[in-house]
PDBQT receptor file of N, H, CA, C and O in Angstrom, charges set to zero:
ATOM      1  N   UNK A   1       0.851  -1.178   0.000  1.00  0.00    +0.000 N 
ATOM      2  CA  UNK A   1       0.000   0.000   0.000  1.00  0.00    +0.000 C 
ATOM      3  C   UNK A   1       0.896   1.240   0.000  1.00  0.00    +0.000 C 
ATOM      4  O   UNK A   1       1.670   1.348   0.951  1.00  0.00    +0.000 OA
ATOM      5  N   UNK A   2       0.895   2.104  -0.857  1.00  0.00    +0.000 N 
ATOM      6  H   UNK A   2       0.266   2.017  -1.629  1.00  0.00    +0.000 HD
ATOM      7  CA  UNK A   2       1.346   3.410  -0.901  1.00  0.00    +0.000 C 
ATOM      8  C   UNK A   2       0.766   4.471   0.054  1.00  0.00    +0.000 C 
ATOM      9  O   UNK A   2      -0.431   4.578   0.322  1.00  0.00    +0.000 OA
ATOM     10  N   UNK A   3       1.790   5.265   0.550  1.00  0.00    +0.000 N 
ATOM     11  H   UNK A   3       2.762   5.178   0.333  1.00  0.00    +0.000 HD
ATOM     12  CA  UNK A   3       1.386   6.232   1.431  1.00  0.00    +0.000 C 
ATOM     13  C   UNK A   3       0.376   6.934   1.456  1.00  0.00    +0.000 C 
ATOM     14  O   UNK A   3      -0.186   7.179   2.524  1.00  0.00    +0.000 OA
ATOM     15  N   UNK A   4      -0.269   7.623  -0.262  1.00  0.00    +0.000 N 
ATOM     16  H   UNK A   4       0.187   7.425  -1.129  1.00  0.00    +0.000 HD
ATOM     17  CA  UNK A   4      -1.165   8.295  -0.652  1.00  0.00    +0.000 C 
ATOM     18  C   UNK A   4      -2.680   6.903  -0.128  1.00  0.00    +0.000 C 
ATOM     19  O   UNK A   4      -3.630   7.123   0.624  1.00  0.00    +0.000 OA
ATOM     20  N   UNK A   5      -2.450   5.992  -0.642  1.00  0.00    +0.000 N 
ATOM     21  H   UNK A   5      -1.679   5.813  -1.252  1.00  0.00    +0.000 HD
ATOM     22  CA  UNK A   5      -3.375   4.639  -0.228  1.00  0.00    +0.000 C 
ATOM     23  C   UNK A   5      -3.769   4.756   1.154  1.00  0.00    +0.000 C 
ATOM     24  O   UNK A   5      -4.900   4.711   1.639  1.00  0.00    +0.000 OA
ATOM     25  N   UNK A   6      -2.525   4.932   1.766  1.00  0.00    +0.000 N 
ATOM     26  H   UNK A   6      -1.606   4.969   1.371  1.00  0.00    +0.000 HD
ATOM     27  CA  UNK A   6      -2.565   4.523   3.454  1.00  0.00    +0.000 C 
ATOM     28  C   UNK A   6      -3.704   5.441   3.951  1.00  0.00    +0.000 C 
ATOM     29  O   UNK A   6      -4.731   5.023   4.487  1.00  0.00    +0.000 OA
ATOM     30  N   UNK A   7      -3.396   6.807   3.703  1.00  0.00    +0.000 N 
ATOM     31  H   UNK A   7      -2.562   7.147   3.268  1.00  0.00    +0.000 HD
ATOM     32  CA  UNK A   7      -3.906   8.487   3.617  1.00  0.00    +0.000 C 
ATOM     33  C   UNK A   7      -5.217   7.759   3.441  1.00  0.00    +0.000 C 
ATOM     34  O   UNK A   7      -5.929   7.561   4.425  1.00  0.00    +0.000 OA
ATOM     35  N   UNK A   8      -5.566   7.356   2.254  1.00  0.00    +0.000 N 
ATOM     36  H   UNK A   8      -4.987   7.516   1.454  1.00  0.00    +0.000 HD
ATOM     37  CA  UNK A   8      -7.150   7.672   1.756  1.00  0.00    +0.000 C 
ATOM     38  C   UNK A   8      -8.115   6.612   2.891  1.00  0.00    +0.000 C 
ATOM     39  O   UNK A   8      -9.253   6.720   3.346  1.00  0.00    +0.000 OA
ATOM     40  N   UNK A   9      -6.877   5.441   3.083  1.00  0.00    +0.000 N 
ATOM     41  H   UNK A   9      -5.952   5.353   2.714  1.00  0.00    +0.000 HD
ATOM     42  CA  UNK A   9      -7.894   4.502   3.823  1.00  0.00    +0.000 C 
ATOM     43  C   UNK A   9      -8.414   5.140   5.118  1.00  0.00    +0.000 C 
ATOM     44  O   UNK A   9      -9.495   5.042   5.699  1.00  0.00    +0.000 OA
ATOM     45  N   UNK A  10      -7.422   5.748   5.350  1.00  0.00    +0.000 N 
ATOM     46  H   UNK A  10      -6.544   5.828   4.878  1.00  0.00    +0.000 HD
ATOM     47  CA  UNK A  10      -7.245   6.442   7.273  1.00  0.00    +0.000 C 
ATOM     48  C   UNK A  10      -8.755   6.977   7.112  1.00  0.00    +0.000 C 
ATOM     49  O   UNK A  10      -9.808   6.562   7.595  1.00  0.00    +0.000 OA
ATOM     50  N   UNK A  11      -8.439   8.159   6.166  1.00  0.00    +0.000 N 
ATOM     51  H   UNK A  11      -7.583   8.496   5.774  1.00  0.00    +0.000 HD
ATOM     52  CA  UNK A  11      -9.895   8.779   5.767  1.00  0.00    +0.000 C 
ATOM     53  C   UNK A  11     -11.026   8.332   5.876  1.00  0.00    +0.000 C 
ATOM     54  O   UNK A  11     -11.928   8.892   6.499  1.00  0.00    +0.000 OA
ATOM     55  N   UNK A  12     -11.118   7.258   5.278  1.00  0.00    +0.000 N 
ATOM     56  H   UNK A  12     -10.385   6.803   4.772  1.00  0.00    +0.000 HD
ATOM     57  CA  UNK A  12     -12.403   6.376   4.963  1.00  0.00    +0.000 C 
ATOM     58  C   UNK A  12     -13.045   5.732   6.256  1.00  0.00    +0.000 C 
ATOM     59  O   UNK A  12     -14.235   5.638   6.557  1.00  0.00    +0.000 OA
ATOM     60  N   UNK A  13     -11.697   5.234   7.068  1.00  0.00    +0.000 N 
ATOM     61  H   UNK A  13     -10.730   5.310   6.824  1.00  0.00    +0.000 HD
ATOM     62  CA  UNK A  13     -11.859   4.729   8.248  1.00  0.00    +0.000 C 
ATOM     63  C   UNK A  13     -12.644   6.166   9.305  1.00  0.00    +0.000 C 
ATOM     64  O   UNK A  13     -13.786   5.986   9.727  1.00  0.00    +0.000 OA
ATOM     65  N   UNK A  14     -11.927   7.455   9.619  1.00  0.00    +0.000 N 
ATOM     66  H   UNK A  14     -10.999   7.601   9.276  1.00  0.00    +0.000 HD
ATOM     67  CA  UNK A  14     -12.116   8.060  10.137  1.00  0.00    +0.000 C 
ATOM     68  C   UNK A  14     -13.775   8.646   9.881  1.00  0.00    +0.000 C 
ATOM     69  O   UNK A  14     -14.428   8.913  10.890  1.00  0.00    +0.000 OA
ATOM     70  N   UNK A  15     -14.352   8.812   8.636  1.00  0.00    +0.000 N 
ATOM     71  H   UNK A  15     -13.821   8.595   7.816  1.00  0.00    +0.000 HD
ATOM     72  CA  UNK A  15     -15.294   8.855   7.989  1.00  0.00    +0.000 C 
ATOM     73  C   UNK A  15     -16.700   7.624   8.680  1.00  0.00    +0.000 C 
ATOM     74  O   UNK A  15     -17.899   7.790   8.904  1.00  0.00    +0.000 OA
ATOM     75  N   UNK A  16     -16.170   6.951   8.762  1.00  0.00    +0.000 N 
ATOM     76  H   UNK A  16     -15.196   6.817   8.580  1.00  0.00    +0.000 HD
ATOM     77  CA  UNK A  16     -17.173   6.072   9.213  1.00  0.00    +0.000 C 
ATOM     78  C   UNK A  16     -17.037   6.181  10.473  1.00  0.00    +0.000 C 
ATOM     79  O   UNK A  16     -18.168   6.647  10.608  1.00  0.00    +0.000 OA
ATOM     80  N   UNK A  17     -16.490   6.153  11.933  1.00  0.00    +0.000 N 
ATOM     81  H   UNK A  17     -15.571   5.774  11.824  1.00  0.00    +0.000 HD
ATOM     82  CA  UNK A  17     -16.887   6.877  12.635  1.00  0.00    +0.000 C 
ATOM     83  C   UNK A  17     -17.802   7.347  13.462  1.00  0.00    +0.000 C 
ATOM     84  O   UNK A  17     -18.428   7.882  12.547  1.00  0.00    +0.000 OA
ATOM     85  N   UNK A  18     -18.401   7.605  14.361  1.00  0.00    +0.000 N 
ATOM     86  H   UNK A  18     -17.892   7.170  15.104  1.00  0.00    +0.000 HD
ATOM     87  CA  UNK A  18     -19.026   8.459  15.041  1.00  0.00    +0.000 C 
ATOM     88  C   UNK A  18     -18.233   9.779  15.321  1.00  0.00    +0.000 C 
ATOM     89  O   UNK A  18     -17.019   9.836  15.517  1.00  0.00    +0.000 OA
ATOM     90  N   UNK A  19     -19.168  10.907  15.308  1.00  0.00    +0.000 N 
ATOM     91  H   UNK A  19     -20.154  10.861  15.148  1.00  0.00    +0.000 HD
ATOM     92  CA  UNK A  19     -18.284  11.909  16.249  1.00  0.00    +0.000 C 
ATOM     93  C   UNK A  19     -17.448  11.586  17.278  1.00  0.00    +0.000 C 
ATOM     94  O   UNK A  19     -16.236  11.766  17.155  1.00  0.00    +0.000 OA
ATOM     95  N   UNK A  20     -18.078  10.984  18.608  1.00  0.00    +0.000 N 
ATOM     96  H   UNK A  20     -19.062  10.838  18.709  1.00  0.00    +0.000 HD
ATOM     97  CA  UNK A  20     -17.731  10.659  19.713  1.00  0.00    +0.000 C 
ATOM     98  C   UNK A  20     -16.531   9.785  19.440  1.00  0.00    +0.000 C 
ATOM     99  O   UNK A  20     -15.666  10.001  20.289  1.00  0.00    +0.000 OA
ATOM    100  N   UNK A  21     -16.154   8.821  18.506  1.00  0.00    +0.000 N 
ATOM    101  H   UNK A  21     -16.857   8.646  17.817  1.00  0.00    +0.000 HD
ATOM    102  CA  UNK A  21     -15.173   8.079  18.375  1.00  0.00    +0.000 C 
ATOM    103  C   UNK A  21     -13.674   9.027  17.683  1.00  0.00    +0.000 C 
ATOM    104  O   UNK A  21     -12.489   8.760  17.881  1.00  0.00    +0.000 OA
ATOM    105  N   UNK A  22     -14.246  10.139  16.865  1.00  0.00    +0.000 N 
ATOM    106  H   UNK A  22     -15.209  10.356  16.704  1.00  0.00    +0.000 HD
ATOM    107  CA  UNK A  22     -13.313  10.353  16.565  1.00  0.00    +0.000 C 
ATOM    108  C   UNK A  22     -12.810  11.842  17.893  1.00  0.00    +0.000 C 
ATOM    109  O   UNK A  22     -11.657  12.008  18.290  1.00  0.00    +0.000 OA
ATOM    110  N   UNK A  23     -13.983  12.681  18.309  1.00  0.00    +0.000 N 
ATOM    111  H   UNK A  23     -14.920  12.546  17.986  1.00  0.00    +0.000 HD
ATOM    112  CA  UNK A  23     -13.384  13.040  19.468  1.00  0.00    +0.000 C 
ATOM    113  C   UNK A  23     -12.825  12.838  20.747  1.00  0.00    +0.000 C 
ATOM    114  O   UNK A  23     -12.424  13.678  21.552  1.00  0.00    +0.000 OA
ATOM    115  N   UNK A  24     -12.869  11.018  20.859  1.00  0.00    +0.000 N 
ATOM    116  H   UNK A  24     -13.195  10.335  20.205  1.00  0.00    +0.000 HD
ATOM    117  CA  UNK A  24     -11.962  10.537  21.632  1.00  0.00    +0.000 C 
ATOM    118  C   UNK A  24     -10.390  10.148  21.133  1.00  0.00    +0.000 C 
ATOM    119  O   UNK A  24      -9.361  10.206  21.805  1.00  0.00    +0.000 OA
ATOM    120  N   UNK A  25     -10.549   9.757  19.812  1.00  0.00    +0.000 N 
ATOM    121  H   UNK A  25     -11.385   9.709  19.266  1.00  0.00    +0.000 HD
ATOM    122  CA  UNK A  25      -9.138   9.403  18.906  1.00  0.00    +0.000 C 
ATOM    123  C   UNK A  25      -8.541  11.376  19.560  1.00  0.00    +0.000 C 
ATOM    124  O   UNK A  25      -7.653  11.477  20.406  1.00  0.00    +0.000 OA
ATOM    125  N   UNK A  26      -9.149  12.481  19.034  1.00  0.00    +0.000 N 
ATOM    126  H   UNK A  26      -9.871  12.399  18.347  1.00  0.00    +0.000 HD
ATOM    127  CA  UNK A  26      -8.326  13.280  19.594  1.00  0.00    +0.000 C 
ATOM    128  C   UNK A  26      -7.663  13.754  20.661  1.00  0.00    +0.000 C 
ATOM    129  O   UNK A  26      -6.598  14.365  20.579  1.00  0.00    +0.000 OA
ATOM    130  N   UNK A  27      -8.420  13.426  21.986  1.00  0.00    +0.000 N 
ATOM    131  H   UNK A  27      -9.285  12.929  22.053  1.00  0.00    +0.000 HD
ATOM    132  CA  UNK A  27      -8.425  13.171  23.378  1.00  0.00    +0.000 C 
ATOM    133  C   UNK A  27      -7.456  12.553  23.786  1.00  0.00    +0.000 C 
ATOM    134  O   UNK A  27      -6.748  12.830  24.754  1.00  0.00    +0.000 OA
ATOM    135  N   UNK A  28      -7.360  11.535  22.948  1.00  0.00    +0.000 N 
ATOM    136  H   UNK A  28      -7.936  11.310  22.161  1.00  0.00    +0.000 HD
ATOM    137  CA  UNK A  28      -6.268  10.249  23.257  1.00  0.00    +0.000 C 
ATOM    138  C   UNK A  28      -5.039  11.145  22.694  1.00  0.00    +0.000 C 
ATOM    139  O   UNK A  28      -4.252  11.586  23.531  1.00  0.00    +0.000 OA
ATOM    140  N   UNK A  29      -4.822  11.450  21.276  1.00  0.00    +0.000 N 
ATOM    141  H   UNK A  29      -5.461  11.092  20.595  1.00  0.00    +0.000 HD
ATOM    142  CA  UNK A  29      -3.872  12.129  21.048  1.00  0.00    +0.000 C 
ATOM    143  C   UNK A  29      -3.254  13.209  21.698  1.00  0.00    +0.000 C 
ATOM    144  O   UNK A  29      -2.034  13.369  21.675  1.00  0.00    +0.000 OA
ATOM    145  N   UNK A  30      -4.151  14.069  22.362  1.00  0.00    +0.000 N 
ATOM    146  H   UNK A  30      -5.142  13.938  22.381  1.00  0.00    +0.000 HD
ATOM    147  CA  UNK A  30      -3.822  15.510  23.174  1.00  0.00    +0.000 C 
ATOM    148  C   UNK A  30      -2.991  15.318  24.261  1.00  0.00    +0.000 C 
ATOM    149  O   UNK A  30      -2.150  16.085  24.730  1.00  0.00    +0.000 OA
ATOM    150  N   UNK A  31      -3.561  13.408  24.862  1.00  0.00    +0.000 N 
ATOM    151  H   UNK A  31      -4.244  12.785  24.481  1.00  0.00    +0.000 HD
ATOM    152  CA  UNK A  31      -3.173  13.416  26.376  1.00  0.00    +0.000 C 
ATOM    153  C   UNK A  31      -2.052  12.690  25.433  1.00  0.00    +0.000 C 
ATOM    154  O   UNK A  31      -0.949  13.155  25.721  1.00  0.00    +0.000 OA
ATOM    155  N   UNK A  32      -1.993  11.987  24.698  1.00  0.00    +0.000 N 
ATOM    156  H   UNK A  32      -2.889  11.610  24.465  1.00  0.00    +0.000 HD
ATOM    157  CA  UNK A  32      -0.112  11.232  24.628  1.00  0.00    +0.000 C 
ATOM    158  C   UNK A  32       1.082  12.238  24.273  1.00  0.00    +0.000 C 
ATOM    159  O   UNK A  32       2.266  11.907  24.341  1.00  0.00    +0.000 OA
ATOM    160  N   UNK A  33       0.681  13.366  23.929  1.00  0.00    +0.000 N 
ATOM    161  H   UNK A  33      -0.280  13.634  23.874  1.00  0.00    +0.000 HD
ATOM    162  CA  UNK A  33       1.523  14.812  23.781  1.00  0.00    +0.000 C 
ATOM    163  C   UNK A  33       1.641  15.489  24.435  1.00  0.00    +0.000 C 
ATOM    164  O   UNK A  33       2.498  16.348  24.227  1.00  0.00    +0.000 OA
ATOM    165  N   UNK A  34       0.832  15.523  25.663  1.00  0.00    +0.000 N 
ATOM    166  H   UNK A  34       0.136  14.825  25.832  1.00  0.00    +0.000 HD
ATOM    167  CA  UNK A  34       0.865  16.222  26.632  1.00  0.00    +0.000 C 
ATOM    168  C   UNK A  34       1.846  15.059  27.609  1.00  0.00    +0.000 C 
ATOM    169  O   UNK A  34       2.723  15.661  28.230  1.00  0.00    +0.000 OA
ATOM    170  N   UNK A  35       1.849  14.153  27.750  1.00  0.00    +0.000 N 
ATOM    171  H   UNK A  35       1.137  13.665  27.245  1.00  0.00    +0.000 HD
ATOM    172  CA  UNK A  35       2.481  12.823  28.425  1.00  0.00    +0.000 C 
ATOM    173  C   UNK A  35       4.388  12.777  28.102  1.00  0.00    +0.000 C 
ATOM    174  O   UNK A  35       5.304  12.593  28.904  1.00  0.00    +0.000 OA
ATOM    175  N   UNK A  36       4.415  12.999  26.786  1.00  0.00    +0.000 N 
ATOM    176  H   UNK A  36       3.670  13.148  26.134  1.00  0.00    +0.000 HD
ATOM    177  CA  UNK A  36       5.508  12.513  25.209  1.00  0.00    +0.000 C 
ATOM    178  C   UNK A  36       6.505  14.192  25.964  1.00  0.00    +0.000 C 
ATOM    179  O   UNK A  36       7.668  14.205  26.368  1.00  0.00    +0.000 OA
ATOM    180  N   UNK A  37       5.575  15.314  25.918  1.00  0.00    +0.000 N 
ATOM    181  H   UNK A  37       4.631  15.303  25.590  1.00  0.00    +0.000 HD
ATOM    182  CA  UNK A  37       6.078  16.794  26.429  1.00  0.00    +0.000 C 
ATOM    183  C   UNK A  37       7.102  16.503  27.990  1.00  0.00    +0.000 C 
ATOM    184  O   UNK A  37       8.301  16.512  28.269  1.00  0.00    +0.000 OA
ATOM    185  N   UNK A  38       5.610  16.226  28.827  1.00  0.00    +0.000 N 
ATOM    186  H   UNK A  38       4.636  16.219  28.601  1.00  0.00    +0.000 HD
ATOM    187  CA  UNK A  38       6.238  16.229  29.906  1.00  0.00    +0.000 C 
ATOM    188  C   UNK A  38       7.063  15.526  30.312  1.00  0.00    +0.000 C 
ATOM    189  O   UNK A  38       7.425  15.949  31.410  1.00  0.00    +0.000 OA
ATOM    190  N   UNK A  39       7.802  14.285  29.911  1.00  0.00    +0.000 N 
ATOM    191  H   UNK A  39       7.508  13.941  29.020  1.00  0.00    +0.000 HD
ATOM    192  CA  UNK A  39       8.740  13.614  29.682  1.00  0.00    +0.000 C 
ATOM    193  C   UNK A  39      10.177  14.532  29.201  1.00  0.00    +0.000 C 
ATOM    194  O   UNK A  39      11.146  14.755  29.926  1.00  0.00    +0.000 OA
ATOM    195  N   UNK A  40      10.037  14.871  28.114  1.00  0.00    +0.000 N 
ATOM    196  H   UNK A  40       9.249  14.690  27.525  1.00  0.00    +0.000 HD
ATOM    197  CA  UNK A  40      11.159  15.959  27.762  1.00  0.00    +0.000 C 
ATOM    198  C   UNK A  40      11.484  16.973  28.896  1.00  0.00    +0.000 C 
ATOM    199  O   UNK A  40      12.699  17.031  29.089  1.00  0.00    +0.000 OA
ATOM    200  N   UNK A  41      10.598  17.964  29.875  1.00  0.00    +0.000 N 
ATOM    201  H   UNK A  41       9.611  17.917  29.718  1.00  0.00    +0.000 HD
ATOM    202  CA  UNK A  41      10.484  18.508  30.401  1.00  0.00    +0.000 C 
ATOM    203  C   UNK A  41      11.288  17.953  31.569  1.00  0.00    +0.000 C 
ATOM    204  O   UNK A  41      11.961  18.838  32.097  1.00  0.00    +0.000 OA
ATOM    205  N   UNK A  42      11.409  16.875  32.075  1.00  0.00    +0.000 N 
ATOM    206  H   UNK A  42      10.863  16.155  31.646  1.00  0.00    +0.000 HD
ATOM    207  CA  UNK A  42      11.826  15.716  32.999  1.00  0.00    +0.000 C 
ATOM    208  C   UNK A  42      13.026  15.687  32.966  1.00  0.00    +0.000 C 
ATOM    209  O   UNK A  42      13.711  15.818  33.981  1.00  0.00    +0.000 OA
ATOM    210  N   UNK A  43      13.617  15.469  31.514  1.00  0.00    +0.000 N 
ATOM    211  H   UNK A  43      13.061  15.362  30.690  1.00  0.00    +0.000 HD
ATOM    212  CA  UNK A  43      14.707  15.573  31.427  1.00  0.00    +0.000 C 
ATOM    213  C   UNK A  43      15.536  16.124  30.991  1.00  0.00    +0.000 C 
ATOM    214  O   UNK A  43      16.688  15.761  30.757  1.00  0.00    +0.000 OA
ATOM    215  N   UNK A  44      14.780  17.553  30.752  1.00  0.00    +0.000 N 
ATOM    216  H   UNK A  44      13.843  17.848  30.942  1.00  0.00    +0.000 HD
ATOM    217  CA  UNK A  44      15.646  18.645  30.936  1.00  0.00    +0.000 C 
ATOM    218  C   UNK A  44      15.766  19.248  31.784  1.00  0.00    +0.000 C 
ATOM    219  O   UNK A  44      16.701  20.046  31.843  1.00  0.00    +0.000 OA
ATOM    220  N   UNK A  45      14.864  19.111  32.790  1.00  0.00    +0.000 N 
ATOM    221  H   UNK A  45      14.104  18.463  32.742  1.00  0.00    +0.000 HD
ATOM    222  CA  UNK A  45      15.113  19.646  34.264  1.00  0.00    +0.000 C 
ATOM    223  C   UNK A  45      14.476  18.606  35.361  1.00  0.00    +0.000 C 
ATOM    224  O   UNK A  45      13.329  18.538  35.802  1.00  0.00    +0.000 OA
ATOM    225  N   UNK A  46      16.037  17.555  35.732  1.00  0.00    +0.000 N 
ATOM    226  H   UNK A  46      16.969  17.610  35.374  1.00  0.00    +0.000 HD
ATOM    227  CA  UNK A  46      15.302  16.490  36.343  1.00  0.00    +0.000 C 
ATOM    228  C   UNK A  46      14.779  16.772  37.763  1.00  0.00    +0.000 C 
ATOM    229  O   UNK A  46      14.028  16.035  38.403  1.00  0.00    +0.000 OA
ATOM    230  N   UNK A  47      15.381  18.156  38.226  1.00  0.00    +0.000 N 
ATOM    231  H   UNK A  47      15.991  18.754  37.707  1.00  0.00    +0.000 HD
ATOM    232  CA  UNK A  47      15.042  18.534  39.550  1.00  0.00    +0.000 C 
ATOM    233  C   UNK A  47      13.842  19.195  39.494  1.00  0.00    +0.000 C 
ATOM    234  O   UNK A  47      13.460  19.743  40.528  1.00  0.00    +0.000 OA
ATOM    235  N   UNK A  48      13.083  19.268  38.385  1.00  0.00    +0.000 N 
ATOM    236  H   UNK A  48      13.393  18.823  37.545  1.00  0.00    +0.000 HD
ATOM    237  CA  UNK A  48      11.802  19.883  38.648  1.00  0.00    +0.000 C 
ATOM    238  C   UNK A  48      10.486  19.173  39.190  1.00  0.00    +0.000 C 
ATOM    239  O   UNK A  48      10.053  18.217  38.547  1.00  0.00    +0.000 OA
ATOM    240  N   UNK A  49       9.835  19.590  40.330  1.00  0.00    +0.000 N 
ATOM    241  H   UNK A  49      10.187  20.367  40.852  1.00  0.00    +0.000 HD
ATOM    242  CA  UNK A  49       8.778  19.146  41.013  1.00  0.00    +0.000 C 
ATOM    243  C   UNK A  49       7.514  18.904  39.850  1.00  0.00    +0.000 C 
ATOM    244  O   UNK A  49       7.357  19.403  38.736  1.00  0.00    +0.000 OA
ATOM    245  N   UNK A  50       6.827  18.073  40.500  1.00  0.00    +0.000 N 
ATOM    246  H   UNK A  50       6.954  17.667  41.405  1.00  0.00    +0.000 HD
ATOM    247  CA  UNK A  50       5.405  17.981  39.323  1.00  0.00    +0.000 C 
ATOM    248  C   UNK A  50       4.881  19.363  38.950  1.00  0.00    +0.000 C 
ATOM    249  O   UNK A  50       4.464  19.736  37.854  1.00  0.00    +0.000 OA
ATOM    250  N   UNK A  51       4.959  19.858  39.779  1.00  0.00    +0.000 N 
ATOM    251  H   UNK A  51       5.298  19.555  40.669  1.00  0.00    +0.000 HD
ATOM    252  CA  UNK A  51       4.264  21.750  39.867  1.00  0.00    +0.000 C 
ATOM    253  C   UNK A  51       4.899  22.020  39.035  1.00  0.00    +0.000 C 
ATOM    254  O   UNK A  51       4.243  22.226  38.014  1.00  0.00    +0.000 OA
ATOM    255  N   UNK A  52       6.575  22.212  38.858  1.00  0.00    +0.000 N 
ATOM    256  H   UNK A  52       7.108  22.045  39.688  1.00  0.00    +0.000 HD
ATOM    257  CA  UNK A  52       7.044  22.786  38.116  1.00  0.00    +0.000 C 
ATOM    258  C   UNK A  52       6.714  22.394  36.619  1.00  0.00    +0.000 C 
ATOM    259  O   UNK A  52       6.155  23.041  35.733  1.00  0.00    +0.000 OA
ATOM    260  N   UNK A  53       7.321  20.937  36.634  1.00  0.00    +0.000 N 
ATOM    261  H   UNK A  53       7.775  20.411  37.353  1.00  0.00    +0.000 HD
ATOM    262  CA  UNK A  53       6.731  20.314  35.208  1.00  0.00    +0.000 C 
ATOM    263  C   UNK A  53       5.204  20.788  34.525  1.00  0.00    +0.000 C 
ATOM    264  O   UNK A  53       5.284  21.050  33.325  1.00  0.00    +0.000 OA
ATOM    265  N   UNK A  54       4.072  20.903  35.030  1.00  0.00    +0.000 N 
ATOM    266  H   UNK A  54       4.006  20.690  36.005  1.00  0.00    +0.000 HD
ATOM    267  CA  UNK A  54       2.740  21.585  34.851  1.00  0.00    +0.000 C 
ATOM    268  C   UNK A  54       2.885  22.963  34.490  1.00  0.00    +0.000 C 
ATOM    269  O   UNK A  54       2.227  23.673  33.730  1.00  0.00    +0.000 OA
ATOM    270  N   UNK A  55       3.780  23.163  35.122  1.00  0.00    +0.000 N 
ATOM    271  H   UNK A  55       4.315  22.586  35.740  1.00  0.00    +0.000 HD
ATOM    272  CA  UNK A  55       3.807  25.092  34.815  1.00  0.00    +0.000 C 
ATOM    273  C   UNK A  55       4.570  25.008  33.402  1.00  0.00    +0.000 C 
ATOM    274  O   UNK A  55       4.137  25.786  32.552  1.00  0.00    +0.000 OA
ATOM    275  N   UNK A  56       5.339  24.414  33.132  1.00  0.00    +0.000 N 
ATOM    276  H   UNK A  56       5.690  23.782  33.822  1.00  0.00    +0.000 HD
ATOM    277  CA  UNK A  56       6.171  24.411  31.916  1.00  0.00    +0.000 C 
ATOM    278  C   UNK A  56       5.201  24.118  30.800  1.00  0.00    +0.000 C 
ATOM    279  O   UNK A  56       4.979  24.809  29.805  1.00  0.00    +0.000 OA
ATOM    280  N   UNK A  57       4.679  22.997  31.139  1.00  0.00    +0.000 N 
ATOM    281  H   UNK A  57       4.859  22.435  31.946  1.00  0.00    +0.000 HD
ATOM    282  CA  UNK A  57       3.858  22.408  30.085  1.00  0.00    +0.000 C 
ATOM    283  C   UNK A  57       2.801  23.227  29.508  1.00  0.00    +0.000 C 
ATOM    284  O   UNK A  57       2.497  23.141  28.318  1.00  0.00    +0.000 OA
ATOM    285  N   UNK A  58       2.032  24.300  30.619  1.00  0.00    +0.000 N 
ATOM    286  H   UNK A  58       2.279  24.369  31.586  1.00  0.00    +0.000 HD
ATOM    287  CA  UNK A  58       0.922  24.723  30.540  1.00  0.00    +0.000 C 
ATOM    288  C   UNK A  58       1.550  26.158  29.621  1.00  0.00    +0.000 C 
ATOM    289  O   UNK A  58       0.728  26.783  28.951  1.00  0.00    +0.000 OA
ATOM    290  N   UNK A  59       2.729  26.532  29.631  1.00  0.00    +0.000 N 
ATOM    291  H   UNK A  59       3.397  26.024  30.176  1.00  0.00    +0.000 HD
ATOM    292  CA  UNK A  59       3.629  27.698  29.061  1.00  0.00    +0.000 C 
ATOM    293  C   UNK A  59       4.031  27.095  27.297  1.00  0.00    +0.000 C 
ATOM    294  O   UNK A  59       4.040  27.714  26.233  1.00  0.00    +0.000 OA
ATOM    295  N   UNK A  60       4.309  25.742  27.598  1.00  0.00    +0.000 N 
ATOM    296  H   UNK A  60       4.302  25.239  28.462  1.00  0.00    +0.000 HD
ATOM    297  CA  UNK A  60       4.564  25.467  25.944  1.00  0.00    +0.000 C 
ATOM    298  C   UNK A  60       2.868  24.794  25.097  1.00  0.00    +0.000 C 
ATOM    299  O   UNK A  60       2.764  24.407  23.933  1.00  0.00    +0.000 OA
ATOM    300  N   UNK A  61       2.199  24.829  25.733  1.00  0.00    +0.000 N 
ATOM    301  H   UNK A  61       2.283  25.143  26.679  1.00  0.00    +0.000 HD
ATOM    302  CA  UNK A  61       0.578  24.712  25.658  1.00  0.00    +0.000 C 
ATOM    303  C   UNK A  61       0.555  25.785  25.062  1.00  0.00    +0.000 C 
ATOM    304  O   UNK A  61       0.503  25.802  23.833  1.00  0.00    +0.000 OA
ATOM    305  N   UNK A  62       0.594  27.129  25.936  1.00  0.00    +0.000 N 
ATOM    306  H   UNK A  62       0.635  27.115  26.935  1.00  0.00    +0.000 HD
ATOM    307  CA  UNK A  62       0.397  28.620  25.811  1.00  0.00    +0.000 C 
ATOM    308  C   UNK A  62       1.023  29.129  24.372  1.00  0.00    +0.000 C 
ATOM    309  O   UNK A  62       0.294  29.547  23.473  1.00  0.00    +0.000 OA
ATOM    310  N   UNK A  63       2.825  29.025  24.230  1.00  0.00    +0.000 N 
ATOM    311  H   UNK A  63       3.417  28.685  24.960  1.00  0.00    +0.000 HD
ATOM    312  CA  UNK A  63       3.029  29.292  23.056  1.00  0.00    +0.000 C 
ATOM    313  C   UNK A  63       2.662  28.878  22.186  1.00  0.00    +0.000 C 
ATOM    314  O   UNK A  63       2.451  29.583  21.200  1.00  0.00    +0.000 OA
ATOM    315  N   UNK A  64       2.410  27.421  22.197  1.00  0.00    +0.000 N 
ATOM    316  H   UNK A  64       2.580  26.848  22.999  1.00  0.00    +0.000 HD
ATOM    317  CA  UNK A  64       1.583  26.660  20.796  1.00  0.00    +0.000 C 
ATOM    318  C   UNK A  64       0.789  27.647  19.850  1.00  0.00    +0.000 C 
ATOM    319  O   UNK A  64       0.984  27.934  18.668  1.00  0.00    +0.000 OA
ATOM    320  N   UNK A  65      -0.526  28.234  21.087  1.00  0.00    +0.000 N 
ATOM    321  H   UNK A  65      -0.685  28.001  22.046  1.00  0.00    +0.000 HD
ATOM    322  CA  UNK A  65      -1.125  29.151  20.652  1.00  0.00    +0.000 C 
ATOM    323  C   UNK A  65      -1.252  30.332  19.884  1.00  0.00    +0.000 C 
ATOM    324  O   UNK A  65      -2.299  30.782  19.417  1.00  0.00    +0.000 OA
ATOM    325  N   UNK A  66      -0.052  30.827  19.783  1.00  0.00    +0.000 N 
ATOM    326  H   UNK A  66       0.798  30.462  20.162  1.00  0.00    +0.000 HD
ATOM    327  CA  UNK A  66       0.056  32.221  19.503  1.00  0.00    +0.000 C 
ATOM    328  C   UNK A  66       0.704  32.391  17.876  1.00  0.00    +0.000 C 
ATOM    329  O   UNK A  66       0.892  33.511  17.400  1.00  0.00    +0.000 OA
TER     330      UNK A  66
């Protein structure tokens, strides 16, 4: 299967669907990036408290935004 293939099936798949299924597929995604982040965060500053780690996260959350 070619990449463009792979693409169309995803589609098709995602397409069929419920809302609710695919706004949990995003849910799921938000929290494994938010998880995947705070990990990096960990180990770039292994002395940072959970608080701290949250505050960071919630700051590169923030820039995302802008």
């Amino acid at each position: 299967m070619s990449p463009a293939e792979a693409t169309e099936r995803q589609i098709e798949l995602y397409r069929a669907m419920t809302g609710e299924q695919r706004l949990q597929i995003a849910l799921d995604l938000h929290e494994f990036a938010c998880n995947v982040t705070r990990e990096g965060i960990r180990r770039q500053s292994p002395n940072a408290t959970e608080e701290e780690v949250e505050q960071q996260l919630r700051h590169r959350i923030e820039l995302g935004r802008q």
